[in-house]
MDTraj code that builds the backbone (N, CA, C; nanometers):
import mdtraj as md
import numpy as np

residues = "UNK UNK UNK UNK UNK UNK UNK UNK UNK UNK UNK UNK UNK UNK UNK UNK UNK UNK UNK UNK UNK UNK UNK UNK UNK UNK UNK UNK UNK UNK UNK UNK UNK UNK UNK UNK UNK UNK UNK UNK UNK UNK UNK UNK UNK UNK UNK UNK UNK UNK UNK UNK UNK UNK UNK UNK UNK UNK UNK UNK UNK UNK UNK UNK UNK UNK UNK UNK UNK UNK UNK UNK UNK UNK UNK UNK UNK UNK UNK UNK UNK UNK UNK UNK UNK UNK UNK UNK UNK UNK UNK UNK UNK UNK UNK UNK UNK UNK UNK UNK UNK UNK UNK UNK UNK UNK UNK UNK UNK".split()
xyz = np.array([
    [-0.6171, -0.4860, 0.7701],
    [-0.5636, -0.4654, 0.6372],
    [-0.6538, -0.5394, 0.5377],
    [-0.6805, -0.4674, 0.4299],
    [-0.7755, -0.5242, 0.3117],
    [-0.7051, -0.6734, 0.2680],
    [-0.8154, -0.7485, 0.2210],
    [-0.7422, -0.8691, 0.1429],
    [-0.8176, -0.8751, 0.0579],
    [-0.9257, -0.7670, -0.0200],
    [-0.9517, -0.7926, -0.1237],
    [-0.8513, -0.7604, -0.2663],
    [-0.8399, -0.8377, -0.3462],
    [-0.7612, -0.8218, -0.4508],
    [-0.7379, -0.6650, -0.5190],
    [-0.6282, -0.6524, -0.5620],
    [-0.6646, -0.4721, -0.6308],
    [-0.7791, -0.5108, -0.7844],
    [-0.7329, -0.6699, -0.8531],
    [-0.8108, -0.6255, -0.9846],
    [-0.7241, -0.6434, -1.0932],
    [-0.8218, -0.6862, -1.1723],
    [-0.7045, -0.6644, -1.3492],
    [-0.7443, -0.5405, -1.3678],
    [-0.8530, -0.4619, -1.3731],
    [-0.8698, -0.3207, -1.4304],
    [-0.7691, -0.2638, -1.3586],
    [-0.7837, -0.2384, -1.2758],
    [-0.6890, -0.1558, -1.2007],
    [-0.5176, -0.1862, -1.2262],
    [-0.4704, -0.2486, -1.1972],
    [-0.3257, -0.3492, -1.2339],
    [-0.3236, -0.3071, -1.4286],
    [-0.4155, -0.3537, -1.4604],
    [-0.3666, -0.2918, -1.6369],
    [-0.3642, -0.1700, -1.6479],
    [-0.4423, -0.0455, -1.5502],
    [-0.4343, 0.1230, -1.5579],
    [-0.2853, 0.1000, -1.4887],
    [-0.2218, 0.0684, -1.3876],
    [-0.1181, 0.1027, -1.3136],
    [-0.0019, 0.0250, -1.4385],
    [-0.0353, -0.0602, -1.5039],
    [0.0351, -0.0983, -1.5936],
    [0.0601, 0.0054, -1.7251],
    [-0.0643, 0.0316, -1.7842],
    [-0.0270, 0.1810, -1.8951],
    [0.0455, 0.2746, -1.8250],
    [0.0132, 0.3328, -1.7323],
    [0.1001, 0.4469, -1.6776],
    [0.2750, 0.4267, -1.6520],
    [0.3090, 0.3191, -1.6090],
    [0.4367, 0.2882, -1.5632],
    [0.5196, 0.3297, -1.6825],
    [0.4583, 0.3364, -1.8035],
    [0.5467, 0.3216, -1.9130],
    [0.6342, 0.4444, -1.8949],
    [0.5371, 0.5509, -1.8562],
    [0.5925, 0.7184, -1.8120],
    [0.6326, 0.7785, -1.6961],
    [0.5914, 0.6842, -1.6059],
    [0.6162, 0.7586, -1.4266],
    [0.5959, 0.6055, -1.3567],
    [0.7451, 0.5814, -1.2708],
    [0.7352, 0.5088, -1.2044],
    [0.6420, 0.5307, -1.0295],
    [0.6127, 0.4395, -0.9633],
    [0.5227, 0.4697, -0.8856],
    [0.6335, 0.4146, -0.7358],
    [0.6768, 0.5548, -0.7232],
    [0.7457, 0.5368, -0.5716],
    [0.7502, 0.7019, -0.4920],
    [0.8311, 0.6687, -0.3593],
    [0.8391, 0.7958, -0.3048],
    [0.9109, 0.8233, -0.3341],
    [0.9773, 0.9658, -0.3791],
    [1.1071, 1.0859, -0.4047],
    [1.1311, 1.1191, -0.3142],
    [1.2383, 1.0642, -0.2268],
    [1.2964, 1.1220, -0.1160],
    [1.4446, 1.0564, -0.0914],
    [1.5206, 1.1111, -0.0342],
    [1.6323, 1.0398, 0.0156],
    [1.5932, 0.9440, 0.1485],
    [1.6755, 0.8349, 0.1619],
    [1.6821, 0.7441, 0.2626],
    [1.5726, 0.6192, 0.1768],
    [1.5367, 0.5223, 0.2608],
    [1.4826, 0.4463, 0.2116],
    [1.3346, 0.4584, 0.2420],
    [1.2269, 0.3975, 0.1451],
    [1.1440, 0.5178, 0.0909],
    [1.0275, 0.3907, 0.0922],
    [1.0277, 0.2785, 0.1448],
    [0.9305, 0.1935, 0.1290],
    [0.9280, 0.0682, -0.0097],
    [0.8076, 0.0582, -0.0633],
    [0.8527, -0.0439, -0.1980],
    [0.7760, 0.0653, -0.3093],
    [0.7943, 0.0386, -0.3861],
    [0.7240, 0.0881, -0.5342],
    [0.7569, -0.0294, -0.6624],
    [0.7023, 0.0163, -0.7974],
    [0.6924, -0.0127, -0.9282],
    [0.7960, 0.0658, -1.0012],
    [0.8420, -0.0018, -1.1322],
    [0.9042, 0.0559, -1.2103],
    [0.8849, -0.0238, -1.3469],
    [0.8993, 0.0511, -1.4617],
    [0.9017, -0.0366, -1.5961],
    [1.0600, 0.0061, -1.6352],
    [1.1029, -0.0810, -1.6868],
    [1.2257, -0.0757, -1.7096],
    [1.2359, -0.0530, -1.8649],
    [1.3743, -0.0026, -1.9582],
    [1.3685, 0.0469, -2.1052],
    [1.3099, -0.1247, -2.1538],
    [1.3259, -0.2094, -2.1108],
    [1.3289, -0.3606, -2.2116],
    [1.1954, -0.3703, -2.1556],
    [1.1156, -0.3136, -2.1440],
    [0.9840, -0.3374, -2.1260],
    [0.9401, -0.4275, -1.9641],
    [1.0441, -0.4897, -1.9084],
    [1.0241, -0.5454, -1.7639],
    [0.9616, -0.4538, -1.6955],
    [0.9221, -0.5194, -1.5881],
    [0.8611, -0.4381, -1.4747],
    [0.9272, -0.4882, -1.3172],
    [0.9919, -0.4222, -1.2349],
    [1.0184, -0.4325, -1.1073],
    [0.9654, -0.3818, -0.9907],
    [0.9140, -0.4770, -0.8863],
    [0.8481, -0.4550, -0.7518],
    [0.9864, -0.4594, -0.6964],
    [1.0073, -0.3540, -0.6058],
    [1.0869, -0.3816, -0.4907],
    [1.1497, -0.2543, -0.3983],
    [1.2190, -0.2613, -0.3321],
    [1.2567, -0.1643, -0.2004],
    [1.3027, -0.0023, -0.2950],
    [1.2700, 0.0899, -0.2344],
    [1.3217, 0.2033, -0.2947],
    [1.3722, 0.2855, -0.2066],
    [1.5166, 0.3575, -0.2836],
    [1.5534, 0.4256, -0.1532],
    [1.6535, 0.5331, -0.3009],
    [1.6178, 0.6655, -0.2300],
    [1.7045, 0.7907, -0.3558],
    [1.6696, 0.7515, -0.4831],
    [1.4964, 0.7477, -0.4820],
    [1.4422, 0.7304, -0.5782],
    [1.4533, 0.6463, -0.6925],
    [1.4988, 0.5202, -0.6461],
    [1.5010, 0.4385, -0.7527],
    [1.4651, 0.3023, -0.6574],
    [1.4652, 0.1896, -0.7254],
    [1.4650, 0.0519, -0.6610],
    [1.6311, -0.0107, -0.6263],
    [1.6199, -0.0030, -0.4974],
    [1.7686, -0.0613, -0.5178],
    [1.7598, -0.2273, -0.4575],
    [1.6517, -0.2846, -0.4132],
    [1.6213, -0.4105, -0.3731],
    [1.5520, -0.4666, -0.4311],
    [1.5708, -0.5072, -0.5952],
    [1.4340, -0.6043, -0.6487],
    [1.4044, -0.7021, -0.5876],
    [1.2473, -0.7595, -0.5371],
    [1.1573, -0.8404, -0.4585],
    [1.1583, -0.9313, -0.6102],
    [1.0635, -0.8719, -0.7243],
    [1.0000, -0.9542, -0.7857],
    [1.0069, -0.8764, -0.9237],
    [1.0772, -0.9517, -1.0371],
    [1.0633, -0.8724, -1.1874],
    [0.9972, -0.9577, -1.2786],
    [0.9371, -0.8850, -1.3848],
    [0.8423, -0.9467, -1.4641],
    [0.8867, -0.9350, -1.5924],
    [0.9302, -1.0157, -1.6812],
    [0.9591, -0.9643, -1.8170],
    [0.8364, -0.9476, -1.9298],
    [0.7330, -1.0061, -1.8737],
    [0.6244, -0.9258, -2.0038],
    [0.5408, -0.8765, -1.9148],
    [0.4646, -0.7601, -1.9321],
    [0.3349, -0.6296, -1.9116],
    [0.2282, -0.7500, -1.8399],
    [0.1757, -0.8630, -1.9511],
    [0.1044, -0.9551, -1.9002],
    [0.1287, -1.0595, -1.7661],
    [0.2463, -1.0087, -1.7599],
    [0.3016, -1.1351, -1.6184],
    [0.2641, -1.0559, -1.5025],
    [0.3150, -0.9299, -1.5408],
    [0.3212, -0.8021, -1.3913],
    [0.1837, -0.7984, -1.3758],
    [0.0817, -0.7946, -1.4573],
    [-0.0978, -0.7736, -1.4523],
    [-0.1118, -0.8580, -1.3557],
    [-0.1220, -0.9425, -1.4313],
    [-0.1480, -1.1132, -1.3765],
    [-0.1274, -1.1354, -1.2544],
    [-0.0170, -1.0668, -1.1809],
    [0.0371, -1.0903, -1.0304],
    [-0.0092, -0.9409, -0.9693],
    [-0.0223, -0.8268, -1.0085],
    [-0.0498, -0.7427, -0.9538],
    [-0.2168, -0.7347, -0.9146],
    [-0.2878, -0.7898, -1.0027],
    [-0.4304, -0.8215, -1.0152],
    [-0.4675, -0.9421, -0.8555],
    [-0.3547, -1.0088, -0.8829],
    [-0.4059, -1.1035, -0.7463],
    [-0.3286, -1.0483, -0.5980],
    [-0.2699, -0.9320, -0.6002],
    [-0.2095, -0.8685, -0.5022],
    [-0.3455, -0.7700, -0.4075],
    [-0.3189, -0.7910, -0.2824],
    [-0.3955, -0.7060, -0.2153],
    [-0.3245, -0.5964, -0.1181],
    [-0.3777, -0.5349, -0.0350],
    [-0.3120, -0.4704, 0.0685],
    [-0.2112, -0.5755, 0.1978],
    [-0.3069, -0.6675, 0.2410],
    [-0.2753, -0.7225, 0.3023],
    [-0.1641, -0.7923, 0.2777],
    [-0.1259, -0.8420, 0.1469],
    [-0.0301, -0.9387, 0.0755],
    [0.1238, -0.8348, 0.0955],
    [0.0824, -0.6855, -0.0109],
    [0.1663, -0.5954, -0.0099],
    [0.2385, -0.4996, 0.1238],
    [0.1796, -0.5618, 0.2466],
    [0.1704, -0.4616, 0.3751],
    [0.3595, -0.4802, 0.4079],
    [0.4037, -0.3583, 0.4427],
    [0.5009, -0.3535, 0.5049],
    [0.4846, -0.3110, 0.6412],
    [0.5297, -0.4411, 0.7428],
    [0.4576, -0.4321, 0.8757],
    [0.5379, -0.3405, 0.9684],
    [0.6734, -0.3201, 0.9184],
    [0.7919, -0.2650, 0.9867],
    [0.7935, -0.1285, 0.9135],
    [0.7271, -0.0961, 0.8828],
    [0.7883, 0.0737, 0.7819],
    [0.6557, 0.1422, 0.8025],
    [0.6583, 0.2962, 0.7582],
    [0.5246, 0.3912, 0.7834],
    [0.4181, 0.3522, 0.6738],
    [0.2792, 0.3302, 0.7439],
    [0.2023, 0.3160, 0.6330],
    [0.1745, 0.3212, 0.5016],
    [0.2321, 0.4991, 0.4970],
    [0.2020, 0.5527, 0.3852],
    [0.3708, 0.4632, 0.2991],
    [0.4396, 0.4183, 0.3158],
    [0.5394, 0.3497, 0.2006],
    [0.4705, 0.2462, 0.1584],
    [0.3393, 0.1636, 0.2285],
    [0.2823, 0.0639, 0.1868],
    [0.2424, 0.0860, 0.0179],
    [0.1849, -0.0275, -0.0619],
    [0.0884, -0.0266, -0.1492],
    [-0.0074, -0.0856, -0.1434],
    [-0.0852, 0.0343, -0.1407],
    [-0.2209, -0.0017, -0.1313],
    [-0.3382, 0.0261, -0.2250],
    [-0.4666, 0.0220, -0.2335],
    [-0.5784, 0.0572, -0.3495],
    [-0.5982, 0.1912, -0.3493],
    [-0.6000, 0.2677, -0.2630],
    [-0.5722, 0.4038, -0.2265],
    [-0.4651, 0.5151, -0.3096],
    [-0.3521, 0.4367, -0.2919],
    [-0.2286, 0.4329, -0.3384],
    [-0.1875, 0.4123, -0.4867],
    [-0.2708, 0.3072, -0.5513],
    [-0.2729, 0.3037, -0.6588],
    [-0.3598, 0.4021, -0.7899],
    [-0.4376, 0.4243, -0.6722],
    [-0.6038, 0.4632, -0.7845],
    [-0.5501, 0.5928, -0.7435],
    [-0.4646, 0.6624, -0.6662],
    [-0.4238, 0.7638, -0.6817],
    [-0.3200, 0.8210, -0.7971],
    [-0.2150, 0.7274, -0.7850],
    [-0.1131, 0.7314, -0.8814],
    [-0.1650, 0.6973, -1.0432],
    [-0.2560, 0.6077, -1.0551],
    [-0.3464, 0.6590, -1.2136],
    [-0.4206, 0.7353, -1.2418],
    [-0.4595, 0.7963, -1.1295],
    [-0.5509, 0.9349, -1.1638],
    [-0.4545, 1.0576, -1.1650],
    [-0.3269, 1.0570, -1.1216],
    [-0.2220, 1.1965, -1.1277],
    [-0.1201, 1.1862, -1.2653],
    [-0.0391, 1.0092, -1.2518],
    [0.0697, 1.0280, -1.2800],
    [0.0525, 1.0345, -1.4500],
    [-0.0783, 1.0503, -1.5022],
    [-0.0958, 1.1002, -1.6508],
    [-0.0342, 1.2365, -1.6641],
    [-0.0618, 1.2976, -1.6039],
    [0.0502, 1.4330, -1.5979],
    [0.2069, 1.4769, -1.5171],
    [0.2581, 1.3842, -1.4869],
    [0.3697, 1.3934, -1.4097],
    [0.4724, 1.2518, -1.5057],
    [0.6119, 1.2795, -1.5016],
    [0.7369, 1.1832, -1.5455],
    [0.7869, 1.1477, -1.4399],
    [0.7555, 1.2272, -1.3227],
    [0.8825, 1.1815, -1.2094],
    [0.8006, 1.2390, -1.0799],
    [0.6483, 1.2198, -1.0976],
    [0.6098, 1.2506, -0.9410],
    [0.5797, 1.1395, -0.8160],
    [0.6013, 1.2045, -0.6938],
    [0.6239, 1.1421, -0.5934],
    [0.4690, 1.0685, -0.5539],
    [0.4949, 0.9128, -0.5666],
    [0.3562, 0.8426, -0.5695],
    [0.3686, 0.7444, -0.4387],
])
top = md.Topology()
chain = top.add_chain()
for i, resn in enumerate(residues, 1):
    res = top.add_residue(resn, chain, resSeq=i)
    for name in ("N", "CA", "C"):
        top.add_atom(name, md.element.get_by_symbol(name[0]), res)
traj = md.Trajectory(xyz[None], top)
C-alpha cells in the first residue's frame, strides 16, 4: 500500500468539487468510507452505507482544516484492511472523482 502523501493540490481539487458531489459509493448496504461537505460548509470523512455517511470518523469545520489533513493522508493511512479494495481511498480514487464529478451531483465515486 502507497504511503506517499495524496498532496495539497490534489486535497484542494477534491476540496472544490465536494461543494457539488460528494465522493462515495451509491449502493445499498454498507459501502466503505467516503467525503462529504455538509450545507454549513463542514466536511465529513467517514463510513457510508445507502449513500450517505452514517459513521463520522473525522469532521472538519473549515475547507482549510479538511486540506490540511487530507494533504497529509495517504493510501496506506486511509486503507480499509477488512472491506473490498475498491471502498478504499485512494490516489486513483481521488484523481478519478476530480476528473468526473465536475459533471455529475450524485455520481457513484
Amino acid at each position: 500500500m502507497p504511503t506517499t502523501s495524496f498532496g495539497k493540490e490534489l486535497a484542494e481539487q477534491v476540496a472544490d468539487r465536494l461543494v457539488n458531489c460528494p465522493l462515495m459509493h451509491r449502493h445499498k448496504m454498507k459501502a466503505g468510507r467516503g467525503i462529504v461537505r455538509m450545507e454549513d460548509g463542514s466536511f465529513i470523512y467517514g463510513e457510508v452505507a445507502d449513500s450517505q455517511i452514517y459513521n463520522p470518523i473525522i469532521k472538519f469545520s473549515a475547507r482549510d482544516k479538511f486540506v490540511a489533513w487530507l494533504s497529509e493522508q495517504s493510501e496506506a493511512t486511509l486503507a480499509l484492511k477488512d472491506r473490498y479494495p475498491e471502498e478504499n481511498i485512494t490516489r486513483e480514487r481521488l484523481e478519478r472523482y476530480v476528473k468526473y464529478s465536475e459533471k455529475s451531483t450524485n455520481g457513484d465515486f
